[in-house]
C-alpha positions as CSV (number, residue, x, y, z in Angstrom):
1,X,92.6,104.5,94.7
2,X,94.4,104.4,97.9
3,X,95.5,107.6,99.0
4,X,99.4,108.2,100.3
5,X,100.5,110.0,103.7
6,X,104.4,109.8,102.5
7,X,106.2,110.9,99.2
8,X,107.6,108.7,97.2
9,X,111.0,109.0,95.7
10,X,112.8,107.4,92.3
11,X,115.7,105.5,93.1
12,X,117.1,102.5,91.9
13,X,118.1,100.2,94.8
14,X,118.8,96.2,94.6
15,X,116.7,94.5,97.3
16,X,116.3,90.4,98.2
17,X,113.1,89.1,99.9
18,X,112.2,86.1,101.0
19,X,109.0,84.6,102.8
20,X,106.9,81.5,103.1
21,X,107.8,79.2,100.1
22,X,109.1,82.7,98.6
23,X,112.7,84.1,97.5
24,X,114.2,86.4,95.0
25,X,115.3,89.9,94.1
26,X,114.5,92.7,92.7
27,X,115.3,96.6,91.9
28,X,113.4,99.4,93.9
29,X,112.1,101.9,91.6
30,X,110.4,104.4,94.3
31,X,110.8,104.3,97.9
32,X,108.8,106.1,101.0
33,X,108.9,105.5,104.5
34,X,105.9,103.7,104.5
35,X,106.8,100.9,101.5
36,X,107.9,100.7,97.6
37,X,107.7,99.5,94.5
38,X,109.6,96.4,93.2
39,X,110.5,95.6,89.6
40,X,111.1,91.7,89.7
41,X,110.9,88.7,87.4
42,X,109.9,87.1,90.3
43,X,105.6,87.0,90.6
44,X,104.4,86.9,93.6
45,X,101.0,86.8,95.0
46,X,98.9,89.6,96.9
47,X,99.0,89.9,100.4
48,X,102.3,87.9,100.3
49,X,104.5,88.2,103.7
50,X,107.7,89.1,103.4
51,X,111.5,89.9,104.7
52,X,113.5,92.1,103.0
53,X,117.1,93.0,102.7
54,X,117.8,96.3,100.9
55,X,121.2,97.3,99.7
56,X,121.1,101.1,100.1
57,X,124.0,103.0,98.4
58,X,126.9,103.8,100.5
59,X,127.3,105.6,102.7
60,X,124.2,104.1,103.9
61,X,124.4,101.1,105.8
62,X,121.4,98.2,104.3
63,X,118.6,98.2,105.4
64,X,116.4,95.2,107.2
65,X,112.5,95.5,107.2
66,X,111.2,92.3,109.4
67,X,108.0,92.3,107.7
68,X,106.3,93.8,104.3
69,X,103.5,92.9,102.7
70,X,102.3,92.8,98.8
71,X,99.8,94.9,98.5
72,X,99.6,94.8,94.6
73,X,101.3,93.3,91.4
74,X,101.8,94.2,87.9
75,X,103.6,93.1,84.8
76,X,106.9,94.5,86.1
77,X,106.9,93.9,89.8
78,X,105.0,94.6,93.0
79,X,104.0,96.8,95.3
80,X,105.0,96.7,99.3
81,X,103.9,98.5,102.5
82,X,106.5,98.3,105.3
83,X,104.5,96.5,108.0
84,X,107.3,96.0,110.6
85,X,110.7,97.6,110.8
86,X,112.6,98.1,113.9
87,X,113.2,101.2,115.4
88,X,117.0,101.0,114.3
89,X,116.1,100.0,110.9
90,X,113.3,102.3,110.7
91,X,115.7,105.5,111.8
92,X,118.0,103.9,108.9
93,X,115.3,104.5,106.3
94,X,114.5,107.7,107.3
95,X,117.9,109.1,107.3
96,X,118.1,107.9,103.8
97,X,115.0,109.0,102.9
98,X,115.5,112.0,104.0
99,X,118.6,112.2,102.6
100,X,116.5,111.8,99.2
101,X,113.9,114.3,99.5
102,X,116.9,116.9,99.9
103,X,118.3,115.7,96.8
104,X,115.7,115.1,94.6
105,X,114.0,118.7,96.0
106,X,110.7,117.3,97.3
């Protein structure tokens, strides 16, 4: 089993993602700085390359990660690792998730 460096946090959070042949949306049900899980109807394939466009809750602004990739699928959904993000995005995802570890006490 693949061991994490960052916490994970619950959250619910609406996200779209497209890729190569590849759109849809989905509901984030934990989020770290380093990727998420994605409950979906949509089925997609491991290893897939994505973009993704996530609706943080306000007052957070939403969030762009240029490139994440599938890294395992279930039933429900999938799992992503943030691959590329850039710097402005990725100081946007660390202020809310750091916003998350101070209110879920982590």
């Amino acid at each position: 089993m693949e061991r994490r460096d960052s916490p994970r946090y619950e959250i619910e959070v609406p996200l779209t993602f497209s890729g190569s042949d590849i759109a849809g949306s989905g509901l984030i049900t934990s989020l770290s700085k380093e990727g998420c899980h994605v409950v979906s109807e949509d089925s997609l394939p491991a290893r897939a390359r994505l973009s993704l466009h996530v609706e943080f809750p306000a007052p957070y602004e939403p969030l762009t990660v240029e490139v994440a990739e599938v890294r395992w699928t279930d039933a429900v959904g999938f799992g992503l690792v943030f691959v590329h993000v850039h710097a402005e995005e990725h100081a946007r995802l660390q202020r809310f998730v750091d916003w998350l570890k101070r209110t879920q006490n982590n």
